[in-house]
N, C-alpha and C positions, 0 to 999 in steps of 0.2 A: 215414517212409511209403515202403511200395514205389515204385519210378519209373515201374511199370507202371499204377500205380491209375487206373483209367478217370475223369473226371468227365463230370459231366452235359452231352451232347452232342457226345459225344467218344467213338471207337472205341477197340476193342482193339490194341493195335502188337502184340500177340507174336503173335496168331492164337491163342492159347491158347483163348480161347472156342468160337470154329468148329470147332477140330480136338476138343474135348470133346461139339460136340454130336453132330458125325459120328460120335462114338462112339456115343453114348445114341441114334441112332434108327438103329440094329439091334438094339435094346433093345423092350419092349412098355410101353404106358404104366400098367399098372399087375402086380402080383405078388402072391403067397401069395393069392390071390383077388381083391381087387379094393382092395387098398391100393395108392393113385397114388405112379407114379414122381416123386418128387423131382425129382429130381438135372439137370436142363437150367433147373429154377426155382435150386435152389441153386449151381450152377456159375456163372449169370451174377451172382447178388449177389456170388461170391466174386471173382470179375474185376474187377468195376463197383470192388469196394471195395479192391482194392490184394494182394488173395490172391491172385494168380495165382498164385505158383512152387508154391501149394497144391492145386492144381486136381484134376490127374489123379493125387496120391495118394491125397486124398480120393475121386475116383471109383473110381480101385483098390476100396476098400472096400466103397464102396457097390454099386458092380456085383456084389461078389458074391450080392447079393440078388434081381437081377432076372432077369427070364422075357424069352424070345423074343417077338415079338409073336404072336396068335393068328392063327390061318387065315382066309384072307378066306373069305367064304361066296356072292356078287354083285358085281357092283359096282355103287356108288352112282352115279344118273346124275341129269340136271337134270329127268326126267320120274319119276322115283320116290324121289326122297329122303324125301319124308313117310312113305312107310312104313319107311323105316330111320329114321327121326328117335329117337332114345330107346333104341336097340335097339342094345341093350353087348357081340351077339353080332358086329355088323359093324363092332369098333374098325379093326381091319385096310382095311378096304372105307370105312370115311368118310376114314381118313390119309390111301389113294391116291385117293380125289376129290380133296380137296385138295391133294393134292401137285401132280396134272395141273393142277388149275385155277390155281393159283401160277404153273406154267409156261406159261398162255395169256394170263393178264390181271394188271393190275401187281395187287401183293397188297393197296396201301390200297381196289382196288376190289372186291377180295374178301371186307376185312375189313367196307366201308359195307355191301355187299349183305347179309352173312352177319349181320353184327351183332345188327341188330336178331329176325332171324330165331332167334336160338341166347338173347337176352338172357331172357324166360321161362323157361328152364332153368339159371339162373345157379348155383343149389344145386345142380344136380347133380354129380355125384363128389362131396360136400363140398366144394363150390365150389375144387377144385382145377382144372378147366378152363380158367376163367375165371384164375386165377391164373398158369398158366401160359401165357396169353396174353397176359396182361401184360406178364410176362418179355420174351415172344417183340417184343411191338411196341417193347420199350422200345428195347433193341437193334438195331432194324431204324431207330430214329428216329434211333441216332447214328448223328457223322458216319460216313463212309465204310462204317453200317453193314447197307447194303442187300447182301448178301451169298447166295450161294445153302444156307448150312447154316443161316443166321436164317430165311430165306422157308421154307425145311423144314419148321422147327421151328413158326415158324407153322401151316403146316398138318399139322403133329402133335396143334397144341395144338387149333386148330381140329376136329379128327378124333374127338379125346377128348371136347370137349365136346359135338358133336352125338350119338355115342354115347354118354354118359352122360346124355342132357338129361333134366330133370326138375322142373315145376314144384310151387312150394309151392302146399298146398293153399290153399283158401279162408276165409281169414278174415277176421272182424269187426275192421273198421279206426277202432284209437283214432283220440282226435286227436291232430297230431301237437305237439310239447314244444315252447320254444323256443330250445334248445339241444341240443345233439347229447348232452352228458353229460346232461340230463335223460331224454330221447328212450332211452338206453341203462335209466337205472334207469324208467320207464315201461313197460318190456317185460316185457309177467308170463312167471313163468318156468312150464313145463311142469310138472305135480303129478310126474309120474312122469319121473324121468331115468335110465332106462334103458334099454340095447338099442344100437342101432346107428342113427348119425343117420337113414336115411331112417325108422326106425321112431318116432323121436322129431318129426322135425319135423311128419309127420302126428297128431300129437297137438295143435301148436299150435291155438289156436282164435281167438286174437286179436292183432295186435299194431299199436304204434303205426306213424303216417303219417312219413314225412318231415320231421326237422326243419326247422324254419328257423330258420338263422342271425342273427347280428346282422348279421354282413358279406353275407351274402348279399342281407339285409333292404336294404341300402345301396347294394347293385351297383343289386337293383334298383329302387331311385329314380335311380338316378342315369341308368339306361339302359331307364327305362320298361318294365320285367319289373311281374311279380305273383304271387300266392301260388299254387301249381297245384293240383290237385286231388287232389294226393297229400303237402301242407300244404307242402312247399321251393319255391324261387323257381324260374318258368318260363325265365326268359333264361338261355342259356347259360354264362355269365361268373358267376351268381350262382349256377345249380347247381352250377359248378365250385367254389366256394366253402364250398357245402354240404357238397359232398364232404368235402374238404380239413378240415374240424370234424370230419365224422365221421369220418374217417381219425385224424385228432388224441386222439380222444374213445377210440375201441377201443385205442387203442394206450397210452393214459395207464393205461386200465379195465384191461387186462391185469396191472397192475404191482400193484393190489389183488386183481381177483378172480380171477388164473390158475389158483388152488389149486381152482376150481370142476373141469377140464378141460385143464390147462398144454397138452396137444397141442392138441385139439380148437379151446380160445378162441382159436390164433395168426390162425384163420381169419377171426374176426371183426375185424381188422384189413387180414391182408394181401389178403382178399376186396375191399373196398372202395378198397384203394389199387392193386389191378390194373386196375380200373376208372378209376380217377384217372390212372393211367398211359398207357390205352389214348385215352382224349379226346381227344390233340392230331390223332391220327390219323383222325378220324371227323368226319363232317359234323357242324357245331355244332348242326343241328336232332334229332340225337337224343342229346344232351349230358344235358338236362333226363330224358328215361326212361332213361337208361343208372346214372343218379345214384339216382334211384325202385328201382329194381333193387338196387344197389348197397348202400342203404339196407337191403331186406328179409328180403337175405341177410342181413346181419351184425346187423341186431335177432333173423332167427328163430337164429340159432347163438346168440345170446348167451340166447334165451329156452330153449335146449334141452341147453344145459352150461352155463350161469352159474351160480353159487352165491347163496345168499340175502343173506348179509352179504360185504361186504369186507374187508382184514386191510390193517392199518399197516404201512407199506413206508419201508423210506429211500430218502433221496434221489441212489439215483446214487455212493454209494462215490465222487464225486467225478473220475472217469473221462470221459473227452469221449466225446461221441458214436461217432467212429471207434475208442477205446478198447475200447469195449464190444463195436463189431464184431467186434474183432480176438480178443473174449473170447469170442464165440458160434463165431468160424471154428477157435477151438481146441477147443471146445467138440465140436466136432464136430457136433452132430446135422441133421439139414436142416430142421426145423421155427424152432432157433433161431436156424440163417442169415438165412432166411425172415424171418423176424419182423425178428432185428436191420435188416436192410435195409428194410424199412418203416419203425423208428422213425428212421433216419438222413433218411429223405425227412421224417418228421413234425421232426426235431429243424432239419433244413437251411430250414425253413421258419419256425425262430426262431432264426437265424443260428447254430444250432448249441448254445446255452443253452436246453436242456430237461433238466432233471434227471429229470425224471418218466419220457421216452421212454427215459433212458438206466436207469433204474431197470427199468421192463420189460425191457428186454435182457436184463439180469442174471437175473431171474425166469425166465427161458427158463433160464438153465444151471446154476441152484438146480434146479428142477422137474423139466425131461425128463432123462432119463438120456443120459450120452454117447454120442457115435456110438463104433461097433465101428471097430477100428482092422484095416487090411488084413493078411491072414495071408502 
């Protein structure tokens, strides 16, 4: 293993990460019209996971694909952001809000206030917003990783999501499973799967509540929680738990039904473990709707690219967890970084014996085609 490989709660020593993002935001967050920029979600898994000396060739690459940012149009201020709220023409103009407001108040008090404010539009970009906020806090949680190119990037990712926000429409809410793999096959899938998610997801017209866990079931008895109104546990510690199932559950589901959508389903995992991610940093009182969220996104993606049936998968080619990384980071593409680095959080959570999470990996670089190598 690299000697550089970050673990959990632990910075980067080369700087390689900071000096990558400083690249990527002169960069716009998304290109060829409104396909999101990767590459600051993929650069930090490749860090986190022991790829550094991989980094900036990989970006090489990838940069040649992206666009300048667009032109601001206003700025966003604290007496008019509702009317920019949604509106993908002021990406430019939400970045630098948040860039200034990073520089006035420390940025966990940016993420409580904005949080819940931006959480309604979780889907929006394809829930890449959200995803690459994850990234951003994860990094800012390690050590020594309060940095001025992390707090940036925060407020890049923050920028992208309020200008893409977009919530799912309204629908009739099953009940919810009482497992997270149940809760996944409970979610009817959309008649017609075609078009481009925002066209598909307003198609949806139902989907199931929140599950609840066994373990979740248990936090809370044991810490006087209950079932909430959105069918998972209200205590904090037991939604966190919730999560953690579903995180587990999309990541297994991938390894059967990626052939529905291999790009499109990585979402219905790494969507909800940005979220899992972003918690320690947020006030535990909105832990429980941050989870409810968390939840709707990756049921309606899974209700609007899943396939009907599943396909027989082996088990993991026998390769460990970190193996499989190291198989996505050759792999090239950013979707399968992406993913890999979620199944490692799903696999680190069963001391690293998960055949199934390590089985998904592989599915990402069966499925998507490689990334383009730099010219």
């Amino acid at each position: 293993m690299n000697s550089t490989t970050t673990r959990s709660g632990h910075g980067d020593p080369t700087g390689t990460l900071d000096e990558a993002l400083e690249r990527l935001h002169s960069t716009g967050p998304e290109f060829e019209g409104w396909l999101s920029n990767h590459a600051p979600m993929a650069v930090e898994a490749l860090v986190r996971h022991g790829e550094t000396r991989t980094v900036h060739r990989w970006l090489d690459g990838y940069a040649e694909r992206l666009d300048d940012p667009p032109s601001s149009r206003a700025p966003v201020t604290d007496s008019n952001w509702r009317a920019a709220l949604g509106d993908s023409a002021r990406l430019t103009d939400w970045t630098r809000f948040f860039t200034h407001t990073m520089e006035e108040r420390p940025w966990r008090d940016v993420l409580a206030h904005w949080w819940p404010l931006l959480l309604p539009g979780i889907a929006g970009g394809a829930t890449h917003p959200v995803i690459r906020t994850g990234h951003a806090v994860r990094t800012l949680l390690a050590e020594d990783g309060d940095t001025v190119p992390r707090r940036t990037e925060l407020a890049h990712a923050l920028g992208y999501w309020a200008a893409r926000h977009s919530t799912l429409a309204e629908t009739e809410p099953l009940p919810g499973a009482g497992s997270a793999d149940e809760g996944y096959e409970a979610a009817p899938l959309i008649a017609e799967q075609s078009g481009g998610i925002r066209e598909r997801l307003a198609r949806i017209a139902a989907l199931p509540l929140r599950p609840r866990t066994a373990e979740a079931e248990n936090q809370a008895e044991r810490e006087g929680g209950k079932a909430g109104p959105h069918g998972g546990s209200t205590d904090p510690e037991g939604a966190r738990a919730d999560l953690e199932e579903i995180v587990r559950a999309a990541t297994h589901r991938y390894a059967t039904h990626a052939h529905g959508s291999p790009v499109m389903l990585v979402h219905a995992a790494t969507a909800p473990n940005a979220v899992l991610r972003v918690l320690p940093a947020l006030p535990r009182e909105l832990w429980a709707a941050s989870v409810d969220a968390a939840w709707a996104a990756s049921a309606a993606v899974t209700a609007v690219y899943g396939p009907s049936q599943g396909m027989p998968v082996s088990a993991g080619g026998g390769l460990t967890p970190r193996e499989a990384f190291a198989e996505a980071a050759a792999h090239g593409d950013e979707h399968a970084i992406k993913f890999a680095d979620t199944a490692l959080d799903v696999a680190a959570r069963r001391n690293g014996d998960d055949p199934l999470a390590v089985a998904a990996v592989l599915r990402t670089t069966e499925l998507i085609e490689p990334a383009r190598r730099p010219r």
